[in-house]
LOMAR-918669 format. One record per residue (C-alpha): residue in three letters; chain; y negated, x, z. Coordinates in pm, 1 decimal, m for minus. Last residue first. Example, Ala and Ser with C-alpha at 12.3 -4.5 7.8 and 13.67 -1.06 7.14 Angstrom:
<lummars>
+------+-------+----------+----------+----------+
! rest ! kette !       py !       px !       pz !
+------+-------+----------+----------+----------+
!  SER !     A !    106.0 !   1367.0 !    714.0 !
!  ALA !     A !    450.0 !   1230.0 !    780.0 !
+------+-------+----------+----------+----------+
</lummars>
This chain:
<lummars>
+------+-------+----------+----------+----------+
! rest ! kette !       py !       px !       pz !
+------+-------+----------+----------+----------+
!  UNK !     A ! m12718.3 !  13092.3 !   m314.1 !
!  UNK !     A ! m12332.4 !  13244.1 !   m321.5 !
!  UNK !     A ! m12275.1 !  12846.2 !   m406.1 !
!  UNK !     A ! m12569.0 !  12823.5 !   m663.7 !
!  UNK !     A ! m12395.5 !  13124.7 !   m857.6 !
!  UNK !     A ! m12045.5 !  13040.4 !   m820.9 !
!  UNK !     A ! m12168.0 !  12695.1 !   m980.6 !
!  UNK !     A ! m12390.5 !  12862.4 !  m1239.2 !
!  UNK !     A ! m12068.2 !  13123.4 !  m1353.9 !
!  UNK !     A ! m11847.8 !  12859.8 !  m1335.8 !
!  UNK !     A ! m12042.4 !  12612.0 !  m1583.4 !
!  UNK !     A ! m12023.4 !  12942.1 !  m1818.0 !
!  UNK !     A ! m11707.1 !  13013.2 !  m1793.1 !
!  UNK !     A ! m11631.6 !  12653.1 !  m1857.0 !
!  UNK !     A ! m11864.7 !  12626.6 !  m2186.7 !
!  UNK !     A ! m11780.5 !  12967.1 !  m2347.3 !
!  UNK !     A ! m11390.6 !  12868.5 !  m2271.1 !
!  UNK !     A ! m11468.5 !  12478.7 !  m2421.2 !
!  UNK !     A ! m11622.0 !  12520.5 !  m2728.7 !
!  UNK !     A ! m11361.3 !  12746.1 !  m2854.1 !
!  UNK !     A ! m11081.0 !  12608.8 !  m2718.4 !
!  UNK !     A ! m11142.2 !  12260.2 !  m2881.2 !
!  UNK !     A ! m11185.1 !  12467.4 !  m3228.8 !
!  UNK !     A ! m10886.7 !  12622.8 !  m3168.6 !
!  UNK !     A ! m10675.5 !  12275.8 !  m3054.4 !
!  UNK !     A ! m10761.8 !  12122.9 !  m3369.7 !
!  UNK !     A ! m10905.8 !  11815.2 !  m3298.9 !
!  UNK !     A ! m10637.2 !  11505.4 !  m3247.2 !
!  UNK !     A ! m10855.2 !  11232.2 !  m3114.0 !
!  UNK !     A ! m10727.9 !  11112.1 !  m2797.7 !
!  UNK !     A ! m10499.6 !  11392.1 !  m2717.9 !
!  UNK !     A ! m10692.9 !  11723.6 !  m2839.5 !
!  UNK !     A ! m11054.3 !  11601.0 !  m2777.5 !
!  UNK !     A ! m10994.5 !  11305.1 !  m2501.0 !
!  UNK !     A ! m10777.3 !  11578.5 !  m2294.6 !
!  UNK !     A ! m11010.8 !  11848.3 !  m2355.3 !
!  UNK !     A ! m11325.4 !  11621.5 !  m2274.5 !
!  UNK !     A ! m11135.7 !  11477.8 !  m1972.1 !
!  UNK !     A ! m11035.4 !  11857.9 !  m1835.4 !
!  UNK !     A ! m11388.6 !  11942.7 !  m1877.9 !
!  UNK !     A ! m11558.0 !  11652.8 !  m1738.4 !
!  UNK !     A ! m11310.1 !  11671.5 !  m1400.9 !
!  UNK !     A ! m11424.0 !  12056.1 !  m1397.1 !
!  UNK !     A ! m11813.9 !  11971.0 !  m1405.4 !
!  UNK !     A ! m11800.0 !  11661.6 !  m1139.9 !
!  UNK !     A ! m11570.7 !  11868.5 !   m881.5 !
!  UNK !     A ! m11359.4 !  11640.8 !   m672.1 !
!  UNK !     A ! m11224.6 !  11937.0 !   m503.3 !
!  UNK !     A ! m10891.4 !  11702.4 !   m404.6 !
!  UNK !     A ! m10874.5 !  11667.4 !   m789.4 !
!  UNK !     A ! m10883.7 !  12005.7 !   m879.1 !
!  UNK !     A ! m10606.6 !  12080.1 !   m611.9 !
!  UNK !     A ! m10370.8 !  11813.6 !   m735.2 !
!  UNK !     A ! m10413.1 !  11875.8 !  m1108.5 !
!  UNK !     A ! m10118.2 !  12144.9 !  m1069.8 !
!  UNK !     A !  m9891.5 !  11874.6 !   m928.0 !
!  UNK !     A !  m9965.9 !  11627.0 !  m1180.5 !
!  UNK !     A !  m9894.3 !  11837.9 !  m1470.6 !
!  UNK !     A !  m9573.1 !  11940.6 !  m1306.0 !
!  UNK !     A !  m9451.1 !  11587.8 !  m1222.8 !
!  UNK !     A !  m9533.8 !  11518.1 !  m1636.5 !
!  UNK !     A !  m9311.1 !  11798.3 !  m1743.8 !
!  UNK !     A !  m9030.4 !  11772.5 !  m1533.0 !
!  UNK !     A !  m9053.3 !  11334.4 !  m1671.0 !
!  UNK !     A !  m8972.3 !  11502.7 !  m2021.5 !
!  UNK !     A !  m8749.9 !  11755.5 !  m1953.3 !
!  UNK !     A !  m8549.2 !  11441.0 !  m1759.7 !
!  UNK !     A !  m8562.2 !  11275.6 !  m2114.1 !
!  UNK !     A !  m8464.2 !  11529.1 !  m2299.3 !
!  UNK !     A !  m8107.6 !  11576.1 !  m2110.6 !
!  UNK !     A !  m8035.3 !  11210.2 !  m2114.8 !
!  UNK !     A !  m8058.4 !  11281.6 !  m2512.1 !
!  UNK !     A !  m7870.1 !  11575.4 !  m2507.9 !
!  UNK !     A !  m7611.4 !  11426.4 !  m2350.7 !
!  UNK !     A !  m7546.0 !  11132.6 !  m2587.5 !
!  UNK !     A !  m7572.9 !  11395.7 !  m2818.0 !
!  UNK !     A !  m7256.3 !  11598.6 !  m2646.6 !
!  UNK !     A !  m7071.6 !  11288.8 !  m2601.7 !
!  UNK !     A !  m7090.1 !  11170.3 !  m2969.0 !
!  UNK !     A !  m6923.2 !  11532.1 !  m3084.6 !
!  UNK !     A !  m7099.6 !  11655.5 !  m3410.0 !
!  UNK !     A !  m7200.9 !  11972.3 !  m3218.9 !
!  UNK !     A !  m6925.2 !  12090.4 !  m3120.6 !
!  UNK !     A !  m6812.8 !  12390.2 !  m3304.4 !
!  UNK !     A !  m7156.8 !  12486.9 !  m3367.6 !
!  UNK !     A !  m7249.2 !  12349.8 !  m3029.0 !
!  UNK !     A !  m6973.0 !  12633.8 !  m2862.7 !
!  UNK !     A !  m7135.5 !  12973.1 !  m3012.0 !
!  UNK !     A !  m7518.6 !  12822.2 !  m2932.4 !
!  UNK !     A !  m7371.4 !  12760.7 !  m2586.8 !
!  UNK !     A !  m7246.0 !  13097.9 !  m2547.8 !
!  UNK !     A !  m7608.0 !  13256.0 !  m2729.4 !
!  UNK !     A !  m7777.2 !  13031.0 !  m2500.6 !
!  UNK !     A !  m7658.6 !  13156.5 !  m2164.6 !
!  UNK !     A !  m7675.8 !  13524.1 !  m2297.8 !
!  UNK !     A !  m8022.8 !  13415.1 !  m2359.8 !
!  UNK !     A !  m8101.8 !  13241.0 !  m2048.6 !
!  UNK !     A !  m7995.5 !  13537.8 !  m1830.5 !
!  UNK !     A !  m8251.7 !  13780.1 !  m2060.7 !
!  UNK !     A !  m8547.2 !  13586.4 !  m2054.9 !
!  UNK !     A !  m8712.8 !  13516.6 !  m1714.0 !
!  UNK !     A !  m8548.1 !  13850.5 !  m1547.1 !
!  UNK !     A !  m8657.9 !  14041.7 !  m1816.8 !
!  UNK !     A !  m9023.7 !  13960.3 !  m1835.5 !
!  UNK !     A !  m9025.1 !  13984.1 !  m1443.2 !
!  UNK !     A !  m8909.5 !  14317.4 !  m1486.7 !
!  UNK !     A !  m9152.3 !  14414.9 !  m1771.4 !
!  UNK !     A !  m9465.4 !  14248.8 !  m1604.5 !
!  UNK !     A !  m9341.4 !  14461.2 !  m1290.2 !
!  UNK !     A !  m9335.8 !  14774.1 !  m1489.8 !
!  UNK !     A !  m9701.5 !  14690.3 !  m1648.1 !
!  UNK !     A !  m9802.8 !  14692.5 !  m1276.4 !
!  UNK !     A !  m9645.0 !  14579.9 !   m985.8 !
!  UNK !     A !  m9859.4 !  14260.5 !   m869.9 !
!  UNK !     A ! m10057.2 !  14198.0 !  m1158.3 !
!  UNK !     A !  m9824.8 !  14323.2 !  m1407.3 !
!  UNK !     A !  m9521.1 !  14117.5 !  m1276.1 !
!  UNK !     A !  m9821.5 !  13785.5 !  m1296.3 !
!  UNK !     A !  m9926.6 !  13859.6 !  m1653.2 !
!  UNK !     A !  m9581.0 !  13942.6 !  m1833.2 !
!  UNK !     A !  m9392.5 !  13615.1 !  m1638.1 !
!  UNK !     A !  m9686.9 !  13422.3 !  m1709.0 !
!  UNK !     A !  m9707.4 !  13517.2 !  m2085.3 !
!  UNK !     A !  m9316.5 !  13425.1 !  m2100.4 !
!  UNK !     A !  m9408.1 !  13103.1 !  m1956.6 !
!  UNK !     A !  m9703.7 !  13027.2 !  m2208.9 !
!  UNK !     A !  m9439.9 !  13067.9 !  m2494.1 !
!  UNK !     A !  m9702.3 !  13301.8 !  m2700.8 !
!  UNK !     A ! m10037.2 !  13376.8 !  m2822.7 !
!  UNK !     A ! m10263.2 !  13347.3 !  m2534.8 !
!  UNK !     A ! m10493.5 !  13062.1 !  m2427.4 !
!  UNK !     A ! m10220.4 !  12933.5 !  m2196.2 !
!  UNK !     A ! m10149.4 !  13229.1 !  m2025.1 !
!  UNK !     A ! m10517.6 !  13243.9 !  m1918.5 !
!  UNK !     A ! m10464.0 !  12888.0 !  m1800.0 !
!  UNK !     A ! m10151.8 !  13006.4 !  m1628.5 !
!  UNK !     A ! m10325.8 !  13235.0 !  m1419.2 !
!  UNK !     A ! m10642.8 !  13015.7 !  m1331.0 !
!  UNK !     A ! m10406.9 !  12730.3 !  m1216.0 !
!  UNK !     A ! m10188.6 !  12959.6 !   m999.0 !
!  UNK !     A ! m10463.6 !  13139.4 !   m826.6 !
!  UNK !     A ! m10569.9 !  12784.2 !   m754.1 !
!  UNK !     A ! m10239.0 !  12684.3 !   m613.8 !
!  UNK !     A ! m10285.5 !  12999.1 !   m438.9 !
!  UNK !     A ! m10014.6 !  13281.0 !   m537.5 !
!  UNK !     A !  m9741.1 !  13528.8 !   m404.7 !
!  UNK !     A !  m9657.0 !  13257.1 !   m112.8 !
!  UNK !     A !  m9293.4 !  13302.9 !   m195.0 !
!  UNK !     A !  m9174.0 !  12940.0 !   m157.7 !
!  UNK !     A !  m9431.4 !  12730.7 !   m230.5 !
!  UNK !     A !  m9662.4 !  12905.4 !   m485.9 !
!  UNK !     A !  m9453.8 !  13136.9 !   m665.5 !
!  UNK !     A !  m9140.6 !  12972.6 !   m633.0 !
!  UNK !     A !  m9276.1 !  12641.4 !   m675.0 !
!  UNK !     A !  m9508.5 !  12722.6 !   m963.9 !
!  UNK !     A !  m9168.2 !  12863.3 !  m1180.3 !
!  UNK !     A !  m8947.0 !  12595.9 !  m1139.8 !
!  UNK !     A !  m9196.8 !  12315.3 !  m1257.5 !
!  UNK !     A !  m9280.4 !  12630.9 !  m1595.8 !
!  UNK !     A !  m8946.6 !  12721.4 !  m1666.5 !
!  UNK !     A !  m8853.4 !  12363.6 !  m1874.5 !
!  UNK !     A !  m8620.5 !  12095.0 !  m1875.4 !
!  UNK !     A !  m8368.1 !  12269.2 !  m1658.8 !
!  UNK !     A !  m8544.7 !  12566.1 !  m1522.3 !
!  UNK !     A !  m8338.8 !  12667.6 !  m1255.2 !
!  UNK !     A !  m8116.7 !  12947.9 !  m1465.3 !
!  UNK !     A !  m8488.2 !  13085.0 !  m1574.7 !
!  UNK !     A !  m8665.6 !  13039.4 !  m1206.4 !
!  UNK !     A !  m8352.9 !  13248.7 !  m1057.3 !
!  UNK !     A !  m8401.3 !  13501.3 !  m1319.4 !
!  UNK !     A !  m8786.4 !  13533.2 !  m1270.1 !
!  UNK !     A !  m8727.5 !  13580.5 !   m873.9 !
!  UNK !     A !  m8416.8 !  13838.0 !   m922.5 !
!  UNK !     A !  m8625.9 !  14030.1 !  m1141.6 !
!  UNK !     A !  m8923.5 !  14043.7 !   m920.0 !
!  UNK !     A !  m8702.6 !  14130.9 !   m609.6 !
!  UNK !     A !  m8602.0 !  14404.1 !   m804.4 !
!  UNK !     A !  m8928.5 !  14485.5 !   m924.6 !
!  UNK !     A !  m9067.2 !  14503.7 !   m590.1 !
!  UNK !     A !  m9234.2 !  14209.4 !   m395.9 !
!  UNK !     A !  m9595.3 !  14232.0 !   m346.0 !
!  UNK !     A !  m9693.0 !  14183.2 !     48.3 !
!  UNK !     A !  m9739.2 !  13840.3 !    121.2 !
!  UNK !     A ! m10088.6 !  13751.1 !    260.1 !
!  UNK !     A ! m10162.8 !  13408.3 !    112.3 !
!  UNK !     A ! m10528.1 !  13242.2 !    114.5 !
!  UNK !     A ! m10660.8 !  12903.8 !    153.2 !
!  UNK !     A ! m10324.8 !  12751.1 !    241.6 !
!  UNK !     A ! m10271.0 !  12437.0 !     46.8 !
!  UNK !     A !  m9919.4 !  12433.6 !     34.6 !
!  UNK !     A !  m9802.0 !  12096.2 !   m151.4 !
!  UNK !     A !  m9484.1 !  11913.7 !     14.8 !
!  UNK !     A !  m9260.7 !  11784.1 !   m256.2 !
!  UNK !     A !  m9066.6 !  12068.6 !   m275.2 !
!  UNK !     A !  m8946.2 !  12131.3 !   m609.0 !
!  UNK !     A !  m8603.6 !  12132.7 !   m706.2 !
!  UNK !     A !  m8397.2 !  12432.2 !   m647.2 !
!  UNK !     A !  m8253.1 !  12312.1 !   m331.6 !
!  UNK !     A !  m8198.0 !  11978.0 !   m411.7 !
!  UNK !     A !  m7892.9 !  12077.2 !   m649.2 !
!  UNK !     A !  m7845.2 !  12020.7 !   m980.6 !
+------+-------+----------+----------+----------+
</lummars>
């Protein structure tokens, strides 16, 4: 893989972007890109093109999109794709940016699908597989960290409660993840609503 699809390590933390939309084309061609990229997972791929390299989103737009996403029905990347194309182009540019993430990595996957059920017993190919999983796995976690970064650097008491009470409810002790959600949206658009309040005070 190389370094130029990877992630930059520097964060932007620009207040405020003024890109102009890209078209669908250039839509497609982003989404694809991210999908071929996204070795381990769409999502690291994803936030870097959007927020690093293209400038179409804040970090903090970011985070509010894909928490939306992530109370949806649905591969949260896929609801990303749909959300942000619509956003900026309409339900035409959710549609291109829904094809571009999907469509290359299925005809990819329906090859590979072809060749693991001739293969698939081979010790090399699990061997692979499990190297494979493991750099999905530590994706994942640089991700997580990189989208906490501009919560943390807020050091806002109420959201730093809320992500710990999540975490502790779901992680720690293994609630149901719609009963979490339902105590917690009322509760967070509520604590937003005061501090946006008190702010515009």
């Amino acid at each position: 893989m190389s370094t130029d699809s990877a992630p930059a390590a520097q964060e932007s933390d620009h207040p405020a972007f003024h890109v102009p939309p890209p078209g669908l084309i250039a839509l497609f061609l982003a989404f694809g890109r991210m999908s071929l990229a996204g070795f381990g997972g769409v999502l690291v791929f994803a936030r870097h093109a959007i927020v690093d390299q293209h400038r179409w989103m804040t970090a903090d737009e970011f985070n509010e999109t894909f928490a939306l996403c992530h109370f949806l029905p649905g591969p949260n990347i896929v609801n990303l794709s749909m959300v942000f194309g619509s956003r900026l182009r309409g339900i035409a540019g959710g549609v291109a940016a829904f094809t571009g993430l999907l469509l290359p990595p299925t005809l990819i996957m329906t090859v590979l699908a072809i060749i693991y059920t001739r293969f698939g017993d081979a010790e090399v190919l699990r061997r692979s597989l499990a190297g494979i999983s493991c750099a999905a796995v530590g994706l994942l976690i640089a991700v997580v960290f990189r989208m906490m970064a501009p919560l943390l650097k807020r050091m806002d008491v109420v959201v730093l409660i809320m992500m710990l009470g999540v975490f502790t409810a779901i992680g720690v002790f293994r609630w149901p993840l719609q009963a979490v959600l339902l105590i917690a949206i009322p509760f967070s658009i509520a604590a937003t609503y005061v501090m946006r309040r008190k702010a515009a005070a």
